[in-house]
C-alpha positions in Angstrom: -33.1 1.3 62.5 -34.3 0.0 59.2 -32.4 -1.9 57.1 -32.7 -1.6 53.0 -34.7 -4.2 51.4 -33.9 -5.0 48.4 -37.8 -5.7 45.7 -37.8 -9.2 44.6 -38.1 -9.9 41.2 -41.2 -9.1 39.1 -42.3 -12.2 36.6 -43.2 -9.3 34.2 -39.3 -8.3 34.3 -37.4 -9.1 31.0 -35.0 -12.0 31.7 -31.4 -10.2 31.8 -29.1 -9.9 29.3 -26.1 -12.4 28.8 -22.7 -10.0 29.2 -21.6 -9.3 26.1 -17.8 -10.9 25.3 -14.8 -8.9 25.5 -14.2 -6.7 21.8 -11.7 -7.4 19.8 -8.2 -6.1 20.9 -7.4 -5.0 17.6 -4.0 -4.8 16.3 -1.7 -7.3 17.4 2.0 -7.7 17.4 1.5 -10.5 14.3 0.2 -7.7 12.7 2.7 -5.1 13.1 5.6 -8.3 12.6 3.4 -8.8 9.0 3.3 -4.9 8.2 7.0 -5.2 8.6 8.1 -7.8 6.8 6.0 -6.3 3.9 8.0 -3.0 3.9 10.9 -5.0 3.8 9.8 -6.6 1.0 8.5 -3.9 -1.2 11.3 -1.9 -0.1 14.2 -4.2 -1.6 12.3 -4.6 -4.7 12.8 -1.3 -5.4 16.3 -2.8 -7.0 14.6 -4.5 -9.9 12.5 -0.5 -10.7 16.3 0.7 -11.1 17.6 -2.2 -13.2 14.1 -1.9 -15.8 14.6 1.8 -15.4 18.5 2.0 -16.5 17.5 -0.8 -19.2 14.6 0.0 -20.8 14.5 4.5 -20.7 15.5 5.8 -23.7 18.8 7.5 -23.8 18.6 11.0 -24.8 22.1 12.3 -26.8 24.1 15.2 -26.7 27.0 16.9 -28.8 29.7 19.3 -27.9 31.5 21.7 -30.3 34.4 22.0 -28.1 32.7 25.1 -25.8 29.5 23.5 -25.0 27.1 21.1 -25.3 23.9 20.8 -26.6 20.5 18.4 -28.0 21.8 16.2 -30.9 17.9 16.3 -31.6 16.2 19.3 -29.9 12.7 17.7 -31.1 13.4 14.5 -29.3 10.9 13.2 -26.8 13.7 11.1 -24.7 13.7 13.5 -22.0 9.9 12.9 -21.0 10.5 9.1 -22.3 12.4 8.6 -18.7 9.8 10.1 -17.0 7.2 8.1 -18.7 9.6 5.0 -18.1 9.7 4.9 -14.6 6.1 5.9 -14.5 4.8 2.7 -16.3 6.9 0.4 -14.4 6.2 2.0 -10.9 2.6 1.4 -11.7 3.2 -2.0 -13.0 5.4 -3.0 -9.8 2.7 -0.8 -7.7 -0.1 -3.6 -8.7 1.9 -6.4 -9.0 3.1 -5.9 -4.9 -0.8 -5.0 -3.6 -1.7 -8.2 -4.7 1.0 -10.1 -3.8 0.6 -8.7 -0.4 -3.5 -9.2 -0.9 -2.8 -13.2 -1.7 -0.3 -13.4 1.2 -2.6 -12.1 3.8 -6.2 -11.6 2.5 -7.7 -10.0 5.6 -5.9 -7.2 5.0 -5.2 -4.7 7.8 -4.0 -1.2 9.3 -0.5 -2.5 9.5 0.0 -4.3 6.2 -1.7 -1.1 4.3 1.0 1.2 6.3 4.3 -1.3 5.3 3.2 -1.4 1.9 3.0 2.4 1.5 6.3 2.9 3.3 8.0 0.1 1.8 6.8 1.2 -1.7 8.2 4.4 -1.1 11.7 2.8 -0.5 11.2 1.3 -3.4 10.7 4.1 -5.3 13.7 5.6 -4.1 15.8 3.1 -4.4 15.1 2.5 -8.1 15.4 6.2 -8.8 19.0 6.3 -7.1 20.0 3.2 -8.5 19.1 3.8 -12.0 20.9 7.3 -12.6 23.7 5.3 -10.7 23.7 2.3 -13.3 23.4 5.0 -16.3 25.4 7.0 -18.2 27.6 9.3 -16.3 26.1 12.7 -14.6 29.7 15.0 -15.2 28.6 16.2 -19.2 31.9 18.1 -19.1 33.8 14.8 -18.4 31.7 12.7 -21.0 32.1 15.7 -23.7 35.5 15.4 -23.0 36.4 11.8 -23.7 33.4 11.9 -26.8 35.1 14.5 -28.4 34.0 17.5 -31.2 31.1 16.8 -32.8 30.7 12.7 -31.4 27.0 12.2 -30.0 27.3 11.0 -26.2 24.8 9.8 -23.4 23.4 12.1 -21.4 22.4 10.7 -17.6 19.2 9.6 -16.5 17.1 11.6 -14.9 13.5 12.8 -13.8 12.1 16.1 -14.6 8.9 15.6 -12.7 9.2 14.0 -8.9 5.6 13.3 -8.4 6.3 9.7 -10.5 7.9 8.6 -7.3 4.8 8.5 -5.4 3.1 6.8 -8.1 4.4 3.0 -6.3 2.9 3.7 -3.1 -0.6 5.0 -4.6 -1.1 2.6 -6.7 -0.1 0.1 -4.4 -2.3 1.3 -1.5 -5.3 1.7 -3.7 -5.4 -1.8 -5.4 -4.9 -3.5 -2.2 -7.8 -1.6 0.0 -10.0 -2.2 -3.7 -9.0 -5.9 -3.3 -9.6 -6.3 0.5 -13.1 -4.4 -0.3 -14.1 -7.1 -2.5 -12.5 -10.5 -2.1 -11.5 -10.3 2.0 -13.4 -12.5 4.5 -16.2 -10.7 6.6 -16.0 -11.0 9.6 -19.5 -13.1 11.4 -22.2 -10.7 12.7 -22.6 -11.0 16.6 -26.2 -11.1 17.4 -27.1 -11.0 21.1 -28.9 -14.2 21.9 -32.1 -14.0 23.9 -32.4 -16.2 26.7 -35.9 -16.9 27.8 -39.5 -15.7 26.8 -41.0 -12.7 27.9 -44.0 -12.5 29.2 -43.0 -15.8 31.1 -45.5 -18.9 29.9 -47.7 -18.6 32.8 -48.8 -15.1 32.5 -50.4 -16.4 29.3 -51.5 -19.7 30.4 -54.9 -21.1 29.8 -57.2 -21.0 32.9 -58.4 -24.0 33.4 -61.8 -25.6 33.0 -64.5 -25.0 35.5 
């Protein structure tokens, strides 16, 4: 019966390898507390889009003759004004919030990327609803009614084209990952250390004098 033998080393062998350490374990519950708190945030500032938006979007006027209800001016450009409105301030509010997030945690991260996209979208939301809510009223028979003939009245807020409510979120998302691009800290490069020579020294050594 034999038994296995197991070859003893070689001095020509390379010197092994440290192990290399454990990765890292990626996202953590900070993280996900952070990413949170952000779409929290974001999300309740969506209040001060629906105040600027009820403020600052030009009103658009209408007149009844007593059957119905028409433009005051058919040429004016205060329907698309709204639209135009919220557009500017989403993107205003959209940069200002990435980089408030960016300056609050600069390493940036899957988590804080995805509450700032959701919480932006809240936001947007939020200001839309809130604004038609703190305009004029939305029943034109009601408002035509107490205006009377031929007085010009406010007509509600409104958007004719949705897609402004994503404009938050994208600009958002895209400033911050620009900003983490540039300005975030790297990370150090792990280099595997070598321990030992190879060829070991006295494979090389001198031979000595004769």
């Amino acid at each position: 019966m034999t038994e296995a033998v197991t070859p003893s080393p070689s001095p020509f062998d390379a010197p092994p390898l440290p192990p290399e350490a454990d990765a890292d374990s990626g996202i953590t519950p900070a993280d996900i507390r952070d990413g949170a708190a952000v779409a929290l945030v974001v999300g309740v500032c969506g209040v001060l889009l629906g105040l600027l938006w009820a403020w600052l979007a030009p009103r658009v006027s209408y007149v009844s003759n007593g059957e119905a209800v028409f433009l005051r001016n058919t040429e004016s450009e205060a329907r698309i004004g709204a639209d135009g409105t919220f557009f500017l301030l989403a993107l205003g509010l959209g940069v200002l919030s990435a980089v408030g997030v960016f300056l609050w945690r600069r390493r940036g991260g899957v988590p804080l990327v995805i509450g700032l996209a959701l919480g932006a979208c809240f936001a947007s939301l939020v200001g839309w609803r809130l604004g038609l809510w703190l305009g004029p009223a939305r029943d034109l028979v009601a408002a035509a009614a107490k205006a009377g003939k031929g007085v010009p009245f406010e007509a509600p807020l409104q958007l004719l084209a949705y897609g402004v409510l994503l404009v938050w979120p994208m600009t958002a998302v895209a400033v911050h990952l620009a900003l983490t691009a540039l300005w975030s800290p790297r990370d150090p490069v792990k280099t595997a250390e070598w321990y030992g020579t190879y060829p070991p020294p006295h494979v090389h050594a001198e031979r000595p004098d004769a």
